[in-house]
C-alpha positions as CSV (number, residue, x, y, z in Angstrom):
1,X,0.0,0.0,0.0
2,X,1.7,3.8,-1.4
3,X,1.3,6.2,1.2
4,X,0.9,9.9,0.6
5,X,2.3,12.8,1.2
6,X,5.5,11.8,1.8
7,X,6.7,13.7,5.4
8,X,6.6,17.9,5.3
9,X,8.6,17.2,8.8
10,X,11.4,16.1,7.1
11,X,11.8,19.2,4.5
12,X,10.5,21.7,6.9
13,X,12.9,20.6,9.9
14,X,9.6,20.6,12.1
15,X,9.2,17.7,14.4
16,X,7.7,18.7,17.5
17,X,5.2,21.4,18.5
18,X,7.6,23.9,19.5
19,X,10.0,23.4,16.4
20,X,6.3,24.7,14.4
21,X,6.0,27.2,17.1
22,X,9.6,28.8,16.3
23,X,8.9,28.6,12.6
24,X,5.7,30.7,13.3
25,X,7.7,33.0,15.0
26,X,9.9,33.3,12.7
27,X,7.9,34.9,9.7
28,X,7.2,31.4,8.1
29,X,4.0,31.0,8.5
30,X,2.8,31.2,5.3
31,X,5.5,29.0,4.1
32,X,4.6,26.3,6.3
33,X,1.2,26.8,4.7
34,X,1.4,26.3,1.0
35,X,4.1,23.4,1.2
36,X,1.7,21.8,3.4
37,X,-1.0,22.2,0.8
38,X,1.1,21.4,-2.3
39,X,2.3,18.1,-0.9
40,X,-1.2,17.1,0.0
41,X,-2.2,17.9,-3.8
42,X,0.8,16.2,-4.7
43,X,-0.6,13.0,-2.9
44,X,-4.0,13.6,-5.0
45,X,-2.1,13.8,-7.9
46,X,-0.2,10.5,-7.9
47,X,-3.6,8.5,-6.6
48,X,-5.1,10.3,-10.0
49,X,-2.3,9.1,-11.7
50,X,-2.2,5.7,-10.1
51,X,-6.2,5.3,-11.2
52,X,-5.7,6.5,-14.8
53,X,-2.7,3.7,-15.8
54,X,-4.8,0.9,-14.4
55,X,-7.6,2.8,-16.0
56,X,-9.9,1.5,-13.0
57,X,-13.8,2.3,-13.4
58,X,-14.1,2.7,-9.6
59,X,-11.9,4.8,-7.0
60,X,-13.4,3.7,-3.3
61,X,-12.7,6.3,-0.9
62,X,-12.8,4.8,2.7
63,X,-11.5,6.0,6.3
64,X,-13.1,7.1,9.8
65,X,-15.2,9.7,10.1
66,X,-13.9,13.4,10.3
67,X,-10.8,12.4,8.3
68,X,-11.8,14.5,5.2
69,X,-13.0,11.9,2.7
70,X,-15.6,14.4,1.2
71,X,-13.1,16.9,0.3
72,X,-10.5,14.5,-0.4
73,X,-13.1,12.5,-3.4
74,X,-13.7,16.5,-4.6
75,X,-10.1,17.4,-4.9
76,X,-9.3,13.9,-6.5
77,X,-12.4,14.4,-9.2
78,X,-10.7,17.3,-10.7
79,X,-7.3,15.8,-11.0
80,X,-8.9,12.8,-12.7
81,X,-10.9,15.7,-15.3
82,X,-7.2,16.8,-15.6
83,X,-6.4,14.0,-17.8
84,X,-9.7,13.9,-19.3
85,X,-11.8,11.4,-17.6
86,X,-15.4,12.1,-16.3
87,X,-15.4,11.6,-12.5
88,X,-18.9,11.2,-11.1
89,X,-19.5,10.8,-6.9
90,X,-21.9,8.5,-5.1
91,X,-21.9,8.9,-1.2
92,X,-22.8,5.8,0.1
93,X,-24.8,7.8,2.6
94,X,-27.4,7.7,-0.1
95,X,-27.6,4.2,0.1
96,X,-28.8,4.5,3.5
97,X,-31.9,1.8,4.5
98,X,-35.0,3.6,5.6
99,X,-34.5,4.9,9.4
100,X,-37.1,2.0,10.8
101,X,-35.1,-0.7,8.9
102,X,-32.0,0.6,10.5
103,X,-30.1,-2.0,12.6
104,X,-30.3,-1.4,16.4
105,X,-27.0,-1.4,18.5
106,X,-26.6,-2.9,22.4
107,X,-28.0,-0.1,24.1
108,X,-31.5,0.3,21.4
109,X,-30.2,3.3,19.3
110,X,-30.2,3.7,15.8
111,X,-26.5,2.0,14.8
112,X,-25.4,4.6,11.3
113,X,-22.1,3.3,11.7
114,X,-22.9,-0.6,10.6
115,X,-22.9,-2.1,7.5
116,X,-26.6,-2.9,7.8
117,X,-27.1,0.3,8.0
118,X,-26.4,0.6,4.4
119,X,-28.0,-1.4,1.5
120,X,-25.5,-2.8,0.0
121,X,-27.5,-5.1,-2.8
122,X,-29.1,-1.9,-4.4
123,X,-25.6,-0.4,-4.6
124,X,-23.6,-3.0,-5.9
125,X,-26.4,-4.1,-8.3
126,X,-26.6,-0.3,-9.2
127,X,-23.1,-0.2,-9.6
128,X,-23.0,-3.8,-11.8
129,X,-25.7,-2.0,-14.4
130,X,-23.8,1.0,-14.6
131,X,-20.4,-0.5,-15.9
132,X,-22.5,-2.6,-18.2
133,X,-23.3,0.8,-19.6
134,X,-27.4,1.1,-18.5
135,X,-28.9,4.0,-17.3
136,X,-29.6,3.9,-13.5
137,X,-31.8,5.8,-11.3
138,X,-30.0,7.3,-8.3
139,X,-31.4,7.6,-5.1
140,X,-31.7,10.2,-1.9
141,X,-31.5,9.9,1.5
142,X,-33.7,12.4,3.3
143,X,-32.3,12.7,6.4
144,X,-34.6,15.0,8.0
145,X,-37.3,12.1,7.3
146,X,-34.8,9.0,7.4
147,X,-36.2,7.8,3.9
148,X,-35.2,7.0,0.5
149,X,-36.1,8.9,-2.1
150,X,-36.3,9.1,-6.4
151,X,-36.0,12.1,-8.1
152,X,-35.1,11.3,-11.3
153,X,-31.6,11.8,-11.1
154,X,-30.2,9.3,-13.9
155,X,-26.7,8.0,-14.3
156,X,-25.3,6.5,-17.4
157,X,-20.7,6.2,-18.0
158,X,-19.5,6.7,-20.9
159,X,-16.2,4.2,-21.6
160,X,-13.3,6.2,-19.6
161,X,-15.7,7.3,-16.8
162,X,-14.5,6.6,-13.1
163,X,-17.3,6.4,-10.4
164,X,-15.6,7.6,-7.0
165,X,-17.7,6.1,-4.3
166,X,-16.6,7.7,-0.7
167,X,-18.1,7.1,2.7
168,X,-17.6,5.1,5.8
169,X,-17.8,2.1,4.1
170,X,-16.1,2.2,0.7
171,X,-13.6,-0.6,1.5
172,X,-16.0,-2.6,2.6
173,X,-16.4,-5.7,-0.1
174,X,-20.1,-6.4,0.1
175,X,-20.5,-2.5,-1.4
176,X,-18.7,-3.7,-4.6
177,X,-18.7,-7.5,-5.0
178,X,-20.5,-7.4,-8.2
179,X,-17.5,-5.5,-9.7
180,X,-14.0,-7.1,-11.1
181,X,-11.0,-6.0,-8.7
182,X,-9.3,-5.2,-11.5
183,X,-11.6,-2.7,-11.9
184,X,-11.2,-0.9,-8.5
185,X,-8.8,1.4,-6.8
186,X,-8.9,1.6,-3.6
187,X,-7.8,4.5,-1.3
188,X,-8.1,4.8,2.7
189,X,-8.0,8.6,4.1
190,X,-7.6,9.3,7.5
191,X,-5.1,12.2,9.4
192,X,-1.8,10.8,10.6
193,X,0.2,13.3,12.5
194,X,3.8,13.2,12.4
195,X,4.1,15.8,15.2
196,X,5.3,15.1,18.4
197,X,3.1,17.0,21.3
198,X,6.4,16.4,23.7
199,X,9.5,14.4,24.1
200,X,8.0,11.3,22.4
201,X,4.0,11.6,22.5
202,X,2.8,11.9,19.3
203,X,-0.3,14.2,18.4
204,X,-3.1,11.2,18.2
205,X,-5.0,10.9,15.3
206,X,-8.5,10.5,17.1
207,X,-7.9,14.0,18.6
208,X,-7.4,15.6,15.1
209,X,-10.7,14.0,14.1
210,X,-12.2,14.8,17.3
211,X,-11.1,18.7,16.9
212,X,-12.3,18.7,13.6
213,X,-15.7,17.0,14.7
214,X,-16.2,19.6,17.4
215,X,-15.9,22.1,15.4
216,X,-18.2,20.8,12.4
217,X,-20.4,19.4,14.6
218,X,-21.1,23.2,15.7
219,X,-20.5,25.0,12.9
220,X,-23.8,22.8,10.9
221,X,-25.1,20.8,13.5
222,X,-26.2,22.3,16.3
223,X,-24.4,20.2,18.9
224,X,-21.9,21.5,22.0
225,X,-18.3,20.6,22.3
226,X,-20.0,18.2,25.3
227,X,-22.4,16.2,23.1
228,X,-19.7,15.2,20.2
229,X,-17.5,14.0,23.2
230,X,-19.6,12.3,24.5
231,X,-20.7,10.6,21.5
232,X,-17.2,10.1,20.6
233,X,-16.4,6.3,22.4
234,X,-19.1,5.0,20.1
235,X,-18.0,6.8,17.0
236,X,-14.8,5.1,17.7
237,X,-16.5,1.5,18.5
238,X,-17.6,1.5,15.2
239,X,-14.7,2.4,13.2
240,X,-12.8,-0.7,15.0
241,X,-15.7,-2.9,14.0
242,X,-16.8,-1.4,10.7
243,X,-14.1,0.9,9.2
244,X,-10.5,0.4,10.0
245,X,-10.5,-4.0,9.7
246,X,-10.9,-3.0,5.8
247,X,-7.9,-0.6,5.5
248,X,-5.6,-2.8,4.5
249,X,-7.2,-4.1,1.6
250,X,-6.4,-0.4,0.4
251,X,-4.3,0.5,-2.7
252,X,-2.8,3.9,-1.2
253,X,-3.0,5.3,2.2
254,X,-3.6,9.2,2.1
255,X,-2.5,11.7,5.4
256,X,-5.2,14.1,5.4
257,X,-3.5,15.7,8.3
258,X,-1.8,19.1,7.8
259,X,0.9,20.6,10.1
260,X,-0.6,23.5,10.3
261,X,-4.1,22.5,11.1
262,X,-4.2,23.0,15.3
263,X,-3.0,26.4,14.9
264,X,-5.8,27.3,12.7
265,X,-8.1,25.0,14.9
266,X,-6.9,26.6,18.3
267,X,-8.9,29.7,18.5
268,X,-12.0,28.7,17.0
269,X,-11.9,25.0,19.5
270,X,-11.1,26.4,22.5
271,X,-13.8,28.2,23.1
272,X,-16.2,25.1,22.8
273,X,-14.1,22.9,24.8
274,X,-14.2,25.8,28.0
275,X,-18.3,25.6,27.8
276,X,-18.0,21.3,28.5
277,X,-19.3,21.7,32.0
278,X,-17.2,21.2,35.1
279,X,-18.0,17.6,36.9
280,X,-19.1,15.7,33.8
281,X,-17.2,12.7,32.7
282,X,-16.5,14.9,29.1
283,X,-14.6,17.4,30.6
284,X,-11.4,15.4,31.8
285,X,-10.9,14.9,27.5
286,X,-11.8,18.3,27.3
287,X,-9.6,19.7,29.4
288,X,-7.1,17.4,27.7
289,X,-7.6,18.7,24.3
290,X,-7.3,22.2,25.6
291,X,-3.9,21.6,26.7
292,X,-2.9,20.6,23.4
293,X,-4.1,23.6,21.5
294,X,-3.0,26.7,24.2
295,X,0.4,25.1,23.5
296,X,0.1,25.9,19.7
297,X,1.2,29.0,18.2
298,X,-2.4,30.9,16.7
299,X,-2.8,31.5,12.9
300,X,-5.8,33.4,11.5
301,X,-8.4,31.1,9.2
302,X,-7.9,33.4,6.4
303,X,-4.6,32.2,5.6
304,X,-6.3,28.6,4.5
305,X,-7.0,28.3,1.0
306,X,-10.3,27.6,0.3
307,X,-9.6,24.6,-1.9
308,X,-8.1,23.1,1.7
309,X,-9.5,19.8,3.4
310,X,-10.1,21.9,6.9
311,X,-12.9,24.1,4.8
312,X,-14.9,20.8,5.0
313,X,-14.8,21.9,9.1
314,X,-16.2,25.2,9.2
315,X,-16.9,27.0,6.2
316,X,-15.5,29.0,3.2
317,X,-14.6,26.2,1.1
318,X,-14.8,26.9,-2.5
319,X,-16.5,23.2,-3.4
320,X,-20.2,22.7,-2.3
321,X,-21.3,19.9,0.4
């Protein structure tokens, strides 16, 4: 399995917190910035390339939630109209089951994060017709009313068009069973920091995710810092059961992470995590994350391009979710 970007830490000389702190400090903010972005494109790049030489008719875009898949399949569909094929996206989230057919979990809630949740027949059948080159009805999921829907949205490829299929799921082989492997590349996205937060403790993936989740989660969602911490064990249950088992079926590995990404974070995070209320059982990994960004040097929001995978977290991003 390629990975990409290859390490900024390494051509930057940044390897710890403080070594990106002094580098602020020093004027090169900005610099840190846009080599951070260009390698990530970089990584984009080479997965395009990597999909048009085996000339696969479906990129699967996979990894844990808050990692940035959405933006990531985005970015990647323009790279692929680069050299000239026709990208079209399916989120597996429209494949959802209607809410009352929606498996259960131990405790009686609504389980989004299984497989069963999604129905996998329709899409791979779907998916089967397509590549035989008929014309296929796409649904909606309506999540306001947790049902399916038809709105006459019809799909038909042409010979060099790729279907990029990107959710929670992707790398999951009941999705896609009905197509040829040959036919598939496969791609798992999540954040992997290369920063160290101390001596030897790295930065943890989770906690990027989790930052970036807070601050989605109250940017479009309505919820407090509290609520998406709280929430947060499960979220991670089901990415051990559901998610990560999958990865290494994967044909590239992609670091959404950037090294810049708690600075811009810091200001806009903290104050959520300082409303989680004093006592409660969330405010111990609260207080945790807290730590983590006051010791980060602060960078305004409007240095972030708005082509950049951290728009998907709070706003100003040039593509449309």
């Amino acid at each position: 399995m390629r990975r990409y970007p290859k390490r900024l830490t390494s051509i930057m000389g940044v390897r710890t917190l403080s070594d990106f702190n002094l580098r602020v400090k020093e004027g090169r903010a900005a610099q840190l910035i846009n080599v951070a972005e260009a390698l990530q494109e970089r990584g984009i790049v080479l997965i395009a390339d990597a999909i048009a030489r085996r000339k696969a008719r479906l990129a699967l875009i996979a990894g844990p939630s808050s990692s940035g898949k959405t933006t990531f399949s985005k970015r990647l569909a323009i790279q692929l109209l680069c050299r000239g094929i026709r990208p079209h996206t399916l989120s597996t989230d429209d494949y959802f089951v209607n809410r009352v057919d929606t498996p259960r979990d131990e405790t009686g809630e609504y389980d989004f994060e299984c497989i069963g949740a999604v129905d996998t027949q329709l899409l791979s059948l779907q998916l089967k017709e397509l590549l035989e080159g008929k014309t296929v009805e796409l649904p909606r999921y309506d999540f306001p009313s947790g049902e399916r829907r038809y709105e006459g949205k019809q799909l038909e490829l042409q010979p060099k068009d790729v279907v990029i299929i990107e959710g929670n799921h992707a790398l999951n082989p009941l999705l896609t069973e009905s197509v040829p492997e040959r036919a598939k590349y496969k791609v798992f996205v999540s954040p992997l920091s290369t920063l160290s937060s101390g001596e030897r403790e790295r930065v943890r993936p989770e906690d990027i995710r989790l930052l970036r989740r807070i601050l989605r989660d109250s940017q479009f969602r309505g919820f407090t810092a509290q609520q998406t911490i709280r929430r947060n064990a499960s979220v991670l249950r089901g990415e051990r059961r559901w998610i990560l088992p999958f990865k290494h079926n994967a044909d590239a590995a992609f670091n959404s992470s950037l090294l810049y990404e708690l600075s811009v974070l810091r200001d806009r995070v903290l104050p959520l995590l300082r409303d989680v209320r004093e006592g409660t059982p969330e405010k111990e990994k609260a207080q945790r994350l807290e730590e983590l960004l006051e010791a980060q040097a602060s960078l305004p929001a409007d240095q972030v391009p708005p082509t950049s995978l951290l728009r998907e977290f709070w706003g100003g991003s040039s593509f449309k979710y």
